[in-house]
Backbone as ProteinMPNN parsed JSONL, in Angstrom:
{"seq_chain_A": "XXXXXXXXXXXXXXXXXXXXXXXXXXXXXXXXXXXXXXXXXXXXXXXXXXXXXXXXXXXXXXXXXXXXXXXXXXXXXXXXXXXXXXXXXXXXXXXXXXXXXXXXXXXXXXXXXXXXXXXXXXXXXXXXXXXXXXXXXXXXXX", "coords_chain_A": {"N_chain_A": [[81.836, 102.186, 114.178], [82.29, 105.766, 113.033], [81.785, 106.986, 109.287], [84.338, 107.312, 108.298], [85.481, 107.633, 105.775], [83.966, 109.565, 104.719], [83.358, 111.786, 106.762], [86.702, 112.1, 106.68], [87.678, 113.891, 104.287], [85.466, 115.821, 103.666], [85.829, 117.16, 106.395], [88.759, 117.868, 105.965], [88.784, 119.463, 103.662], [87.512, 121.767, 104.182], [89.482, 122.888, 105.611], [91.629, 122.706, 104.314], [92.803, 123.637, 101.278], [94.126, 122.05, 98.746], [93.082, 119.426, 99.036], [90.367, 119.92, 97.575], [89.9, 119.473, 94.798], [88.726, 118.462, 91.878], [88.298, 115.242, 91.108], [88.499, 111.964, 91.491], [88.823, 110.717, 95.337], [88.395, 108.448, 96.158], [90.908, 106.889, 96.47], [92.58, 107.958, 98.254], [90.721, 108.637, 100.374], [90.168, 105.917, 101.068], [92.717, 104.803, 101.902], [93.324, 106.496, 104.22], [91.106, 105.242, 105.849], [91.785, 102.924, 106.506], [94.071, 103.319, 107.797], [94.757, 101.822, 110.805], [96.203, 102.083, 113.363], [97.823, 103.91, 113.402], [99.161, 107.573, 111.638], [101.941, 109.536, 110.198], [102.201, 111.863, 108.64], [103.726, 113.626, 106.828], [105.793, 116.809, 105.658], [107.16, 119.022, 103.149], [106.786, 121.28, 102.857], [106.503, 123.726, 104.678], [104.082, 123.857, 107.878], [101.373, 123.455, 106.026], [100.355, 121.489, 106.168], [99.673, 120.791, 108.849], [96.811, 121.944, 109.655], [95.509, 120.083, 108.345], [96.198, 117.177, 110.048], [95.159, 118.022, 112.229], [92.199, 118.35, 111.519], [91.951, 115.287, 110.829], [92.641, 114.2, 113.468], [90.395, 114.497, 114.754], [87.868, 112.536, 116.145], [89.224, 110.246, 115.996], [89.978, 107.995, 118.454], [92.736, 106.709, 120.398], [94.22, 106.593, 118.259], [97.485, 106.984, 116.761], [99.574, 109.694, 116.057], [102.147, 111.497, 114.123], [103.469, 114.689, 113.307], [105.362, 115.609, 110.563], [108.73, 116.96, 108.965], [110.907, 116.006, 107.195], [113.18, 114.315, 104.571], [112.594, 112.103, 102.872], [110.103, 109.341, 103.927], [110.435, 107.45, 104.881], [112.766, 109.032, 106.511], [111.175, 110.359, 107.928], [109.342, 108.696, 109.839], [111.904, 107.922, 111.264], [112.482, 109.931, 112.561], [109.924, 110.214, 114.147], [110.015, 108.331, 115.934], [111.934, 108.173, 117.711], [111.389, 110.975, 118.867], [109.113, 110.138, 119.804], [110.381, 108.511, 121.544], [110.593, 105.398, 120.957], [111.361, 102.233, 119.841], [112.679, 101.417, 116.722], [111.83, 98.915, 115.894], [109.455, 98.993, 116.907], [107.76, 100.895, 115.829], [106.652, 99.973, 113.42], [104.124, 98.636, 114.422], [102.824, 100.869, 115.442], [102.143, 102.82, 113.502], [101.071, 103.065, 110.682], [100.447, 103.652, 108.394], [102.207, 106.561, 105.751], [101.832, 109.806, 104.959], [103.049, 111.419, 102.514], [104.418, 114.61, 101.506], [105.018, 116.416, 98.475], [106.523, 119.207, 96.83], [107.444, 119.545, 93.278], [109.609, 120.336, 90.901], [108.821, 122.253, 89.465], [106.616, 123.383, 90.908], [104.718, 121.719, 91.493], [102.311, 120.223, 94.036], [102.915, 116.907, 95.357], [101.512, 114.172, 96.615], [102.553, 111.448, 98.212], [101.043, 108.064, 99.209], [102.624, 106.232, 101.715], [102.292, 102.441, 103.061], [103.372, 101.488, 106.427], [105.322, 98.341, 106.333], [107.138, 97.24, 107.668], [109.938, 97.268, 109.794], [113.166, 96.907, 108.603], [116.109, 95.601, 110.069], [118.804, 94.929, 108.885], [119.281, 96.646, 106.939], [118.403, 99.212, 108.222], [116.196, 100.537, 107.945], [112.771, 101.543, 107.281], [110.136, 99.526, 105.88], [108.722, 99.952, 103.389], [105.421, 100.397, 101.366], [104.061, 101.409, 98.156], [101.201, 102.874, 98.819], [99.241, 104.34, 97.255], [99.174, 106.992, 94.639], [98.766, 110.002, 94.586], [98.998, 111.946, 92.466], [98.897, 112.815, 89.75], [95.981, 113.244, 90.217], [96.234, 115.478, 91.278], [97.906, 117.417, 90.042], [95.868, 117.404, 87.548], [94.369, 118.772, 88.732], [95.273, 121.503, 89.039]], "CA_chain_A": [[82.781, 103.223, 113.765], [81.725, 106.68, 112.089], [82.388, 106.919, 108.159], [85.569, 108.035, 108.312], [86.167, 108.079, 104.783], [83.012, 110.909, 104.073], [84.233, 113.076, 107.241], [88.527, 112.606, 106.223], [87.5, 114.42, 103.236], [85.014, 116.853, 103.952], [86.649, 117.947, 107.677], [90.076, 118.68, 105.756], [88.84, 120.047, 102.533], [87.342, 122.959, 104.978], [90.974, 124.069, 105.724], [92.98, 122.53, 103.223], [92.351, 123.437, 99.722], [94.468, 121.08, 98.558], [91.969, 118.489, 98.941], [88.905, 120.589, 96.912], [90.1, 119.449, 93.637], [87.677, 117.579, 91.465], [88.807, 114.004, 90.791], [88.448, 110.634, 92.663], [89.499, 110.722, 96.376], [88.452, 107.525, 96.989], [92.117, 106.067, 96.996], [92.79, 108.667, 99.444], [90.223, 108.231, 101.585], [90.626, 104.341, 101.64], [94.237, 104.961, 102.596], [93.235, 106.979, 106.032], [90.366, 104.862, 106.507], [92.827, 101.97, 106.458], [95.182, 103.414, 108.948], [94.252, 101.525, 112.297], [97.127, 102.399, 114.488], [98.398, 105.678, 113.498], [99.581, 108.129, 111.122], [102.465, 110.06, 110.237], [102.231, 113.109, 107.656], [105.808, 114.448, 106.587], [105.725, 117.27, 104.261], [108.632, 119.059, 103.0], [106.518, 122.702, 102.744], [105.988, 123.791, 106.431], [103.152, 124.395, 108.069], [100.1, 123.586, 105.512], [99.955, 119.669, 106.479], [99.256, 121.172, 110.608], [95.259, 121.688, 109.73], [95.074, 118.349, 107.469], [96.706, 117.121, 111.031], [94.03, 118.796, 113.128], [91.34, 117.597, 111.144], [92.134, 113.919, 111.402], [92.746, 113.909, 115.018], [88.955, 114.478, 115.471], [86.923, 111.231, 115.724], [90.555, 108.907, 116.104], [90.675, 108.16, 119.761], [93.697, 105.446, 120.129], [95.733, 106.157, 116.677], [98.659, 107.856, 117.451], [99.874, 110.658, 114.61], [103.132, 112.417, 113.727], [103.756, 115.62, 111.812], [107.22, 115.757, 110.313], [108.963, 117.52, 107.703], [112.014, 115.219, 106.627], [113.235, 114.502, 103.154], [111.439, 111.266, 102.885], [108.913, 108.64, 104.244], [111.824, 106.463, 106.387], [113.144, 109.749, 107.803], [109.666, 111.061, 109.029], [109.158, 107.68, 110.568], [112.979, 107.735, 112.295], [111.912, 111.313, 113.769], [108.733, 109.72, 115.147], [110.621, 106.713, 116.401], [112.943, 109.426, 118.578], [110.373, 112.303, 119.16], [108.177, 109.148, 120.703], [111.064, 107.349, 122.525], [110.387, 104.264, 120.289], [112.531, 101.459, 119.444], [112.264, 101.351, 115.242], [111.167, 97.689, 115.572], [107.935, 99.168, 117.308], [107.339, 101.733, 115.091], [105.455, 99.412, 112.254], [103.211, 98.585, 115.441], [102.377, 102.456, 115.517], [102.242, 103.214, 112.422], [100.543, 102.143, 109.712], [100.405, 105.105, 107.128], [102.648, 107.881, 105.849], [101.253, 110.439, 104.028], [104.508, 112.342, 102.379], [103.898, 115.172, 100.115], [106.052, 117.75, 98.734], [106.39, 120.297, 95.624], [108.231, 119.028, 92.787], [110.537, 121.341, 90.366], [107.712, 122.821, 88.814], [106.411, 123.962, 92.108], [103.296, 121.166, 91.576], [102.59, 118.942, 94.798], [102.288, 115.597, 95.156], [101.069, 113.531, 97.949], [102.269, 109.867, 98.148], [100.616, 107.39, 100.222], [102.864, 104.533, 101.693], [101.859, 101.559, 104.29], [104.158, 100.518, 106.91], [105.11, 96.782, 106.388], [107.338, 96.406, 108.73], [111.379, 97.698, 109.883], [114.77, 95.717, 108.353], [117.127, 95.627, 110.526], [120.199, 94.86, 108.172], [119.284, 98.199, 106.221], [118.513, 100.305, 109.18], [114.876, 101.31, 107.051], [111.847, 100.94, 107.02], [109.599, 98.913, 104.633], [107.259, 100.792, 102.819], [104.976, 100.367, 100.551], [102.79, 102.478, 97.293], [99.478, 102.574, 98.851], [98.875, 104.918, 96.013], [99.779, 108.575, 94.47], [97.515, 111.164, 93.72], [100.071, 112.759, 91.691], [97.865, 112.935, 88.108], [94.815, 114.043, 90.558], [96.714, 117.048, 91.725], [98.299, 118.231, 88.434], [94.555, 117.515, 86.847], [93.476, 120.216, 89.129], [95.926, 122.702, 89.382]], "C_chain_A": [[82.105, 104.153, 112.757], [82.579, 105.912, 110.235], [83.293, 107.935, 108.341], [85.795, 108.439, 106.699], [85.254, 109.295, 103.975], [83.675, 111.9, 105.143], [86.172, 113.272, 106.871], [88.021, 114.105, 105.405], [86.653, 115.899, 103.338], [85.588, 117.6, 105.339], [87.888, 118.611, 106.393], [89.896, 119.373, 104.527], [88.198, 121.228, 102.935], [88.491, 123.783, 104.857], [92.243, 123.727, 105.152], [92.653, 122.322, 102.151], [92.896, 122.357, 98.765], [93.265, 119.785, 98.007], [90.239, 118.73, 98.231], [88.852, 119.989, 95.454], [89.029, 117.931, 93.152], [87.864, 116.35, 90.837], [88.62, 112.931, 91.949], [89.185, 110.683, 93.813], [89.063, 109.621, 96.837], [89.51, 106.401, 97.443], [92.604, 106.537, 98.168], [92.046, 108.409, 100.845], [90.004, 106.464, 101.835], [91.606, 103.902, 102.244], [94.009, 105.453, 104.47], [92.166, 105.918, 106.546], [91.265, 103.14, 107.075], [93.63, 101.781, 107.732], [94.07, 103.367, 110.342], [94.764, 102.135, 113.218], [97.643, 103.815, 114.045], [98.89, 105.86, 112.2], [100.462, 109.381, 110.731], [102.28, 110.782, 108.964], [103.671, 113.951, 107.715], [105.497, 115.299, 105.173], [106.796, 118.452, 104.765], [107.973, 121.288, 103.086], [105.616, 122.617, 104.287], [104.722, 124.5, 106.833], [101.371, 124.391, 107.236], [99.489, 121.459, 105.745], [99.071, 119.535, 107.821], [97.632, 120.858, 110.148], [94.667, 120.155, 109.212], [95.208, 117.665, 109.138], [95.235, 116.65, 112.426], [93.065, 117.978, 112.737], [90.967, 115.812, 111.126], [92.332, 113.294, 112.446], [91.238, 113.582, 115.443], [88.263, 112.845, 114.87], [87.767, 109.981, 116.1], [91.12, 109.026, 117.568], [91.666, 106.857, 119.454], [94.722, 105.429, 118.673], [96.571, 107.404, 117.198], [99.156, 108.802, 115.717], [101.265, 111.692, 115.097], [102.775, 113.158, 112.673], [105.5, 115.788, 111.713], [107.529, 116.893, 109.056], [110.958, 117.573, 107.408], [112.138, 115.178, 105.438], [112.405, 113.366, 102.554], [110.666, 110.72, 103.954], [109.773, 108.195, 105.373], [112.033, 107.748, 107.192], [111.961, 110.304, 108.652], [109.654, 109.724, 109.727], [110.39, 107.337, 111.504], [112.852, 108.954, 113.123], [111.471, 110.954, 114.683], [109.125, 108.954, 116.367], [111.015, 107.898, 117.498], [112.536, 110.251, 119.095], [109.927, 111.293, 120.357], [108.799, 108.338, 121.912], [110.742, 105.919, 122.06], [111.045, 103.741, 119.5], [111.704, 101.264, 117.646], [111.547, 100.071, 114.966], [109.344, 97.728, 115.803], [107.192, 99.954, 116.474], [105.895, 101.266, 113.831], [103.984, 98.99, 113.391], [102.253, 99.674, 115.564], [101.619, 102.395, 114.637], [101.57, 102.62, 111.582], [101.06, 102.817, 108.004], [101.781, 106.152, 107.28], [102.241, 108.5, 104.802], [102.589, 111.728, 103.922], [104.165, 113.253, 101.102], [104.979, 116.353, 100.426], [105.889, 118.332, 97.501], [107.654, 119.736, 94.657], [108.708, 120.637, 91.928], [109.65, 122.363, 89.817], [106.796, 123.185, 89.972], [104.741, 123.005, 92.091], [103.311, 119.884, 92.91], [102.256, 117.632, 94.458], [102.554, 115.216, 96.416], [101.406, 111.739, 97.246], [101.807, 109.278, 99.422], [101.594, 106.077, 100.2], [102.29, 103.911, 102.706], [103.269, 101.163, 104.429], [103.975, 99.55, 106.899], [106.002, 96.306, 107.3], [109.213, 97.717, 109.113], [112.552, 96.327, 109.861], [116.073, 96.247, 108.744], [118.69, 95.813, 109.951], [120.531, 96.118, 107.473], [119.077, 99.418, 107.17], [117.358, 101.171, 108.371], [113.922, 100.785, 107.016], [111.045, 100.576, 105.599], [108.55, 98.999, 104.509], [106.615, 100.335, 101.552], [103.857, 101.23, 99.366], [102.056, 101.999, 97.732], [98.825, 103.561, 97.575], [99.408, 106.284, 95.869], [98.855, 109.056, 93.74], [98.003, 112.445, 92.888], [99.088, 113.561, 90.506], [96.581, 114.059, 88.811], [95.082, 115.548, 90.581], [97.171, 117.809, 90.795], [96.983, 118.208, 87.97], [94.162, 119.148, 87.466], [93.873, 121.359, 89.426], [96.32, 123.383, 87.954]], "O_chain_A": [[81.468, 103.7, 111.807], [83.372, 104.999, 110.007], [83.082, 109.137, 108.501], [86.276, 109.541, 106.437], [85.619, 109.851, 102.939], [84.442, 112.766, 104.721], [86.762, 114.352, 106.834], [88.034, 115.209, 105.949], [87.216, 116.966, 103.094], [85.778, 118.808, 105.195], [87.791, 119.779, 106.014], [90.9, 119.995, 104.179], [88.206, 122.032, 102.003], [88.626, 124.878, 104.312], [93.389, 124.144, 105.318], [92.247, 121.23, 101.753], [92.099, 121.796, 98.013], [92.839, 119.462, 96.899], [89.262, 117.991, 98.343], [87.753, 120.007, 94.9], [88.731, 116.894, 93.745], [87.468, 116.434, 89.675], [88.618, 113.185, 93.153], [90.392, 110.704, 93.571], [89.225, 109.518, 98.053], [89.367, 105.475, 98.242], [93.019, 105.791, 99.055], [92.495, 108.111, 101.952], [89.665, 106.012, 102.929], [91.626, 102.912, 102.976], [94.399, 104.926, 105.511], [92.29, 105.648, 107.741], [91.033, 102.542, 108.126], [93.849, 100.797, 108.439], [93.195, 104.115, 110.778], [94.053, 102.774, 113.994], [97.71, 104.719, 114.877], [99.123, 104.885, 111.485], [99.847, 110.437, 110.882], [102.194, 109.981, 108.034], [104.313, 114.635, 108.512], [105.141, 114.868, 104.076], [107.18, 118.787, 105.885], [108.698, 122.255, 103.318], [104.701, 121.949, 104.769], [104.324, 125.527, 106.282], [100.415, 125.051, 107.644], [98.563, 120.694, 105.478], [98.177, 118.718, 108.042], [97.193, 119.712, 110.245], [93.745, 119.432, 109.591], [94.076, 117.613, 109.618], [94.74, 115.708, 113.045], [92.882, 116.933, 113.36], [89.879, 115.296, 111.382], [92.263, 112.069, 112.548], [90.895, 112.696, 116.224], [88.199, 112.294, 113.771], [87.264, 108.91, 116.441], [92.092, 109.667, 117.967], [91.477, 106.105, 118.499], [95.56, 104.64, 118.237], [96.288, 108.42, 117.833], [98.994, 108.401, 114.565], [101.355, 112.402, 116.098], [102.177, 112.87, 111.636], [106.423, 115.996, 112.501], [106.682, 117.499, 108.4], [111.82, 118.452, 107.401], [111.355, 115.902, 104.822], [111.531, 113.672, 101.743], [110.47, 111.442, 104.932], [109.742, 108.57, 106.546], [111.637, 107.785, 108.357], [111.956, 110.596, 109.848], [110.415, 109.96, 110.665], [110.173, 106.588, 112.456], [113.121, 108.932, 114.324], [111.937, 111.042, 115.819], [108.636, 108.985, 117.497], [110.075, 108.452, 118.068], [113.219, 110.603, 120.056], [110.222, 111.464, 121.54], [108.238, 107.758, 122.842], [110.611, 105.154, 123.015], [111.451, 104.325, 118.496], [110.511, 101.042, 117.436], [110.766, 99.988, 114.018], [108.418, 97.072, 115.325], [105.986, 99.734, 116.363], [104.831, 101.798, 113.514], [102.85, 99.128, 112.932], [101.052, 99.485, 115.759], [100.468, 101.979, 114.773], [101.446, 101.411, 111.773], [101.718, 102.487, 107.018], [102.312, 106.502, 108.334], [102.226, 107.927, 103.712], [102.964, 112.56, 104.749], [103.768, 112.848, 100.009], [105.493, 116.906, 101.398], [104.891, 117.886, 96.936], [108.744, 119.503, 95.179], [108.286, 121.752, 92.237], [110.106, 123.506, 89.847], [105.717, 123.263, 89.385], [103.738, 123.515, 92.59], [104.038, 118.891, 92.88], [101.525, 117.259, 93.541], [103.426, 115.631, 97.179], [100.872, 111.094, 96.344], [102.055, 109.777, 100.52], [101.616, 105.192, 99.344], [101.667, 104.661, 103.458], [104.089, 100.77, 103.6], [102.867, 99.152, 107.258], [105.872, 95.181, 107.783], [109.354, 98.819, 108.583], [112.751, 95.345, 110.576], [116.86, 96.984, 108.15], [119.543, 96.58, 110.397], [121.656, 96.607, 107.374], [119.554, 100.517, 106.888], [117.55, 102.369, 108.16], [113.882, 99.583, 106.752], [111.229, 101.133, 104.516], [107.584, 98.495, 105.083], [107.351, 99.881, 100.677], [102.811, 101.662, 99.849], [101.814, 100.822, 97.466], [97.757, 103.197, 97.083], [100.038, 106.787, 96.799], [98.307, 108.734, 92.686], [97.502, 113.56, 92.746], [98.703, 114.73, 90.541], [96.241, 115.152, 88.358], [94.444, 116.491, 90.112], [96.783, 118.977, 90.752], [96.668, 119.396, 87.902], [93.83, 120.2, 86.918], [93.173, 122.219, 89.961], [96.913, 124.462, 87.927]]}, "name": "protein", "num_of_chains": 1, "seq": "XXXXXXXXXXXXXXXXXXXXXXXXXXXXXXXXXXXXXXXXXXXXXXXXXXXXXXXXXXXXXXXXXXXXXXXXXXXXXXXXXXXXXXXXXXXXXXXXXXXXXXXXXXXXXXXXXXXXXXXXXXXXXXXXXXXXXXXXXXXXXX"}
């Protein structure tokens, strides 16, 4: 398998500035390199997640990827589920990653990373987990 976690980074920091900023990306890129089965990206400002998107497609034959733009992490992943024709129990099968980022009041983004752990039935949600937040990184550099 290529190094995924030197091209993530350099492919999308081409066409998404976002990702130029000068601070540790190696939680980031341990997060995509992570995701076996697929990844969903849900962001709440339309249209600048598409090239990040693009860029991660190349090199990932077999992982399957959603783009969404729900209010959180569960609803991008009940889109997918529905977009895909996929029963929610299969979904953690898919899925591994969601990468959810959005602009907080102060118009500064933040990108959280969760891992799918699985879907609970009794709650009708899935069960996510902090793979990490590059919150601090992104305010550092903006």
């Amino acid at each position: 398998m290529q190094n995924f976690n030197e091209f993530s980074f350099r492919e999308s920091a081409k066409i998404h500035p976002i990702f130029t900023f000068n601070s540790p990306i190696s939680d980031f890129n341990q997060a995509l390199a992570s995701a076996k089965t697929g990844i969903v990206i849900n962001e709440l400002e339309a249209g600048t997640s598409k090239p990040l998107l693009l860029a991660l497609r190349r090199g990932r034959k077999n992982v399957h990827f959603g783009l969404s733009s729900c209010s959180d992490a569960d609803h991008a992943l009940m889109r997918f589920a529905l977009l895909s024709k996929t029963s929610f129990n299969e979904v953690p099968h898919l899925i591994d990653l969601v990468i959810h980022m959005e602009l907080d009041s102060h118009n500064n983004r933040k990108i959280h990373i969760k891992a799918v752990d699985g879907f609970d039935e009794k709650t009708s949600s899935f069960i996510l987990r902090d793979f990490d937040s590059l919150t601090d990184s992104i305010k550092a550099a903006s």
